[in-house]
N, C-alpha and C positions, 0 to 999 in steps of 0.2 A: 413475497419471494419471486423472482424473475424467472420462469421457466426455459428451456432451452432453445423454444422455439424463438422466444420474445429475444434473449439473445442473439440468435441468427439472422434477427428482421433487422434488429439495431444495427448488426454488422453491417447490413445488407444497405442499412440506407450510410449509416456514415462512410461507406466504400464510395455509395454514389459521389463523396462529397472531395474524395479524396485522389488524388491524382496518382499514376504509376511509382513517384518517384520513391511513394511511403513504402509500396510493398516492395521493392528492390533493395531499399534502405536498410529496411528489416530482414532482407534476405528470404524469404518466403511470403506468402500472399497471407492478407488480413484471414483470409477462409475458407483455405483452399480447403479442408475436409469439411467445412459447410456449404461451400458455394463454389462456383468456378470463377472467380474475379480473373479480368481481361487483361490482356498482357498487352503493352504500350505497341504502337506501332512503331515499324520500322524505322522512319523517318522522326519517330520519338526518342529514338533510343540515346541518343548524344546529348541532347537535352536531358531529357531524367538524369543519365550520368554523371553530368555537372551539377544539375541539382543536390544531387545526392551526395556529391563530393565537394559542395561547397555548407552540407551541415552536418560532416561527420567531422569531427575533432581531432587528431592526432592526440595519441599519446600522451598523458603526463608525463614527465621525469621523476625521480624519486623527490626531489627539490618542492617539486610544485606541486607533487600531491602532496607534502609534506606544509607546506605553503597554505593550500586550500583547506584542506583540514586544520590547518591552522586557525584560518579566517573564520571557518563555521562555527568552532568550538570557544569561539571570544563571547560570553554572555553579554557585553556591552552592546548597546546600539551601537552601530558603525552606518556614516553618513551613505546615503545613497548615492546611485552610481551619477549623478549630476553634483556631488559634492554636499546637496543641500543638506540640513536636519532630518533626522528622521522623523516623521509621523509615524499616530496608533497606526496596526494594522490588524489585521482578518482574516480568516480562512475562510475561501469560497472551495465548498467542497459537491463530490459528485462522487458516486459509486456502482458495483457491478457487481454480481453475487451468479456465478454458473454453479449450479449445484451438481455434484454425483451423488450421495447418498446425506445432503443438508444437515453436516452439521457443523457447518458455519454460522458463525454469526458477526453482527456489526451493528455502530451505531453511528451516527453525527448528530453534532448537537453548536448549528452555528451561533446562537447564541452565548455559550459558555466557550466557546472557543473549544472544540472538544471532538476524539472521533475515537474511537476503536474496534477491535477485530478480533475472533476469537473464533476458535478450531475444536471441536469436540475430541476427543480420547476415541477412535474408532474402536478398536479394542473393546469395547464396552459390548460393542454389538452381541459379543458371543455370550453373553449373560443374559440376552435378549430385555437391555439398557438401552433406552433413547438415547443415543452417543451425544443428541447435539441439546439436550435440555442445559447440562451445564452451561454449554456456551450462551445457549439463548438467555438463560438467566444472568448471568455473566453481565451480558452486554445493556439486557433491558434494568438492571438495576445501575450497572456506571449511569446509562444514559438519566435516568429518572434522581440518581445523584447530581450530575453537572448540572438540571433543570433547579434541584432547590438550593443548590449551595453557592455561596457569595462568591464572584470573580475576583481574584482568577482561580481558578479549580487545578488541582493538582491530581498529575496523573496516579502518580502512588496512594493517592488516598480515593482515588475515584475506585481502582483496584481492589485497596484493601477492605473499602464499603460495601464492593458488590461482593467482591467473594464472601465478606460476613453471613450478607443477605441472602446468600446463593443458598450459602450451605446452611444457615437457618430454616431456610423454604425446603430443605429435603430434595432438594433436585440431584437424581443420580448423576453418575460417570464424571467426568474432570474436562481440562481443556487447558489449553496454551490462551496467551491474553499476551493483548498492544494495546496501551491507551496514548495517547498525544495532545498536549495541549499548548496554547499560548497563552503568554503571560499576559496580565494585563495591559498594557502597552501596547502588544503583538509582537515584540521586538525580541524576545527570548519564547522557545520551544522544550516544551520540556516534553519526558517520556518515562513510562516503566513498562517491562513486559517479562512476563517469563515463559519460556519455550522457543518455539522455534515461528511463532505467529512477529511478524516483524515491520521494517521500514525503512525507507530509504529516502535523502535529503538529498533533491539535484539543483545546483547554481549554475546558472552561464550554461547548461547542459550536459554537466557531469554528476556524479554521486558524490556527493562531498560530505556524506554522511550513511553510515550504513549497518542496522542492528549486523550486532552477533548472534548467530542461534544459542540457545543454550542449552545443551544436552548432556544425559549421561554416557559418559565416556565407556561405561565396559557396557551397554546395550544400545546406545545410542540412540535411545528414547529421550524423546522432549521433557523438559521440566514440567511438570504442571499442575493447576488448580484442580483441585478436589472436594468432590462433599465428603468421604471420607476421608477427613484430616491425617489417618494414616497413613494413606497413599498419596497424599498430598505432598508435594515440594514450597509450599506457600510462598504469602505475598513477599515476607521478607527474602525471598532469594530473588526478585526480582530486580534485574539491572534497571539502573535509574540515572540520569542523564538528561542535560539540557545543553543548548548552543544556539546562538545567535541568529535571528531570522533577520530576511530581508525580500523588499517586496521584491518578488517575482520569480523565488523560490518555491519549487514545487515539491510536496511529502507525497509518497507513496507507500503507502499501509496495504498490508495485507497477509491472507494466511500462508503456509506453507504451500497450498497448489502454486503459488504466484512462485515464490521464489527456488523452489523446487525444478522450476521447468520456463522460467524467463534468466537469463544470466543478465549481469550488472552492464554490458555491453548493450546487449538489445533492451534495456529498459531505457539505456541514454538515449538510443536512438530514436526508440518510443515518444518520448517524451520529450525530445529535442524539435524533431520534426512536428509533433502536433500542435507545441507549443505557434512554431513559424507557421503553422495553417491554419493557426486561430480556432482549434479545439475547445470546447467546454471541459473542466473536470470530470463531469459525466462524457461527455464524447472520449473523453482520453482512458478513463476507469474501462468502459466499454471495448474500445482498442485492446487497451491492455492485458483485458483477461480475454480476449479472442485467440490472440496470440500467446498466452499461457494455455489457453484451450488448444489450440493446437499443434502446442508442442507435447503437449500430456498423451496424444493421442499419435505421437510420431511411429512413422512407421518402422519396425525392425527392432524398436524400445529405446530405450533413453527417457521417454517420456516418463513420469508420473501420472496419472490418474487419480483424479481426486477434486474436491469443491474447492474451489477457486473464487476466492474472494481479494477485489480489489476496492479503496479508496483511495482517491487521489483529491488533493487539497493545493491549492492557489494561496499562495502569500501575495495578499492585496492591502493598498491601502484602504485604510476603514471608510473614507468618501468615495471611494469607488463601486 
């Protein structure tokens, strides 16, 4: 697990690497409540502008979002953006974990084509319950699943296996759960989750794909896995869903710190601009939850506070 400091350093050097235009872009500084990043010079300031206005996006229309989700949610391969055939593809994945009180968890597994992310039941605490054993068990048996089972691996059964296992093993308290996978081909993406542990599918530098939380309505508590199957919501309430990849499509998985306290605007931005600055999936996971970290910690409130787990996944081609 990444401690807060090892977080700060990361910042600290991928800041180095990164020019004014990002933290303008984003609206506040990759660190400003961890570090003082430098503010562009005067004679910069026209330039970054531009910069920054030549990769922010206008708007969809009701049409085009209607359009683009249209596109994502076709299971068929659809030829690349040069017209040609598609080839297999892959997830190059990289990830971030800022802990508050860890009881997040997560896994990847590029081999199986595979990742997910999982959020303890804090609540557990007051029973003086390891909040995040569920999740941890959660995660280490999908993972230890996608390693023995034959490609392509299915997310709802990677789910229904660990939670089996989960709650076979006695591990107290409960948790929200995202699993994601690609088919074998790489050309479809499938998913199950239940709670409010989630993901987001960006194209061309939009969200063109985006969980639903799934909560109860008259307390507004997350759905979620249990060892006691009584207070359990199980696998089968979990939404399941798949849609069509293409290389250069970017997945962002992660827990409620993430989505709680980055909105679906600054994540395009996130992830638009990093992409144009030749980011790693790790370099971007990194960004990502800096900037969930320091919105969690806004001042005057608004924020959330909470562990913040980000994965972020590259749709590549598989010779790449």
């Amino acid at each position: 697990m990444e401690k807060l400091e090892q977080i700060q350093q990361t910042l600290r050097e991928v800041d180095e690497r990164v020019p004014a235009a990002f933290r303008l872009a984003l609206g506040r500084g990759l660190g400003d409540r961890l570090y003082a990043p430098p503010s562009p010079a005067e004679e910069e300031e026209d330039d970054v502008a531009n910069f920054v206005a030549s990769l922010l996006l206008p708007p969809l229309s009701a049409t085009e979002a209607a359009e683009d989700d249209s596109r994502l949610a076709l299971a068929e391969p659809e030829p690349d953006g040069d017209g040609t055939q598609p080839g297999a593809l892959r997830l190059l994945c990289g990830s971030c974990y800022v802990p508050r009180h860890d009881h997040d968890a997560h896994f990847v597994h590029p081999g199986a084509g595979a990742l997910g992310v999982a959020d303890g039941v804090g609540a557990y605490m007051l029973y003086g319950v390891d909040a995040g054993a569920f999740s941890r068990g959660l995660m280490e048996s999908a993972r230890a699943e996608a390693s023995a089972a034959a490609p392509p691996v299915s997310p709802y059964a990677l789910l229904e296996v660990a939670h089996e296992k989960t709650v076979a093993s006695g591990a107290p308290g409960a948790s929200t759960a995202a699993i994601l996978s690609l088919a074998a081909d790489g050309r479809v993406l499938k998913w199950a989750y239940v709670g409010d542990s989630g993901f987001a599918v960006l194209r061309g530098g939009r969200i063109a794909r985006r969980s639903a939380p799934q909560r109860h309505f008259y307390t507004e508590a997350p759905f979620q896995l249990a060892g006691d199957t009584r207070n359990s919501d199980g696998v089968a309430c979990a939404s399941v869903g798949e849609a069509g990849a293409r290389a250069g499509d970017v997945v962002v998985a992660g827990t409620d710190g993430l989505f709680d306290n980055v909105g679906d605007a600054q994540l395009e931005r996130a992830v638009m601009m990093g992409t144009e600055l030749g980011f790693s999936p790790k370099n971007m996971a990194d960004v990502i939850a800096g900037v969930a970290y320091e919105a969690s910690r806004r001042p005057g409130g608004g924020g959330k506070p909470d562990d913040i787990t980000v994965v972020v996944a590259f749709v590549v081609p598989s010779e790449s």
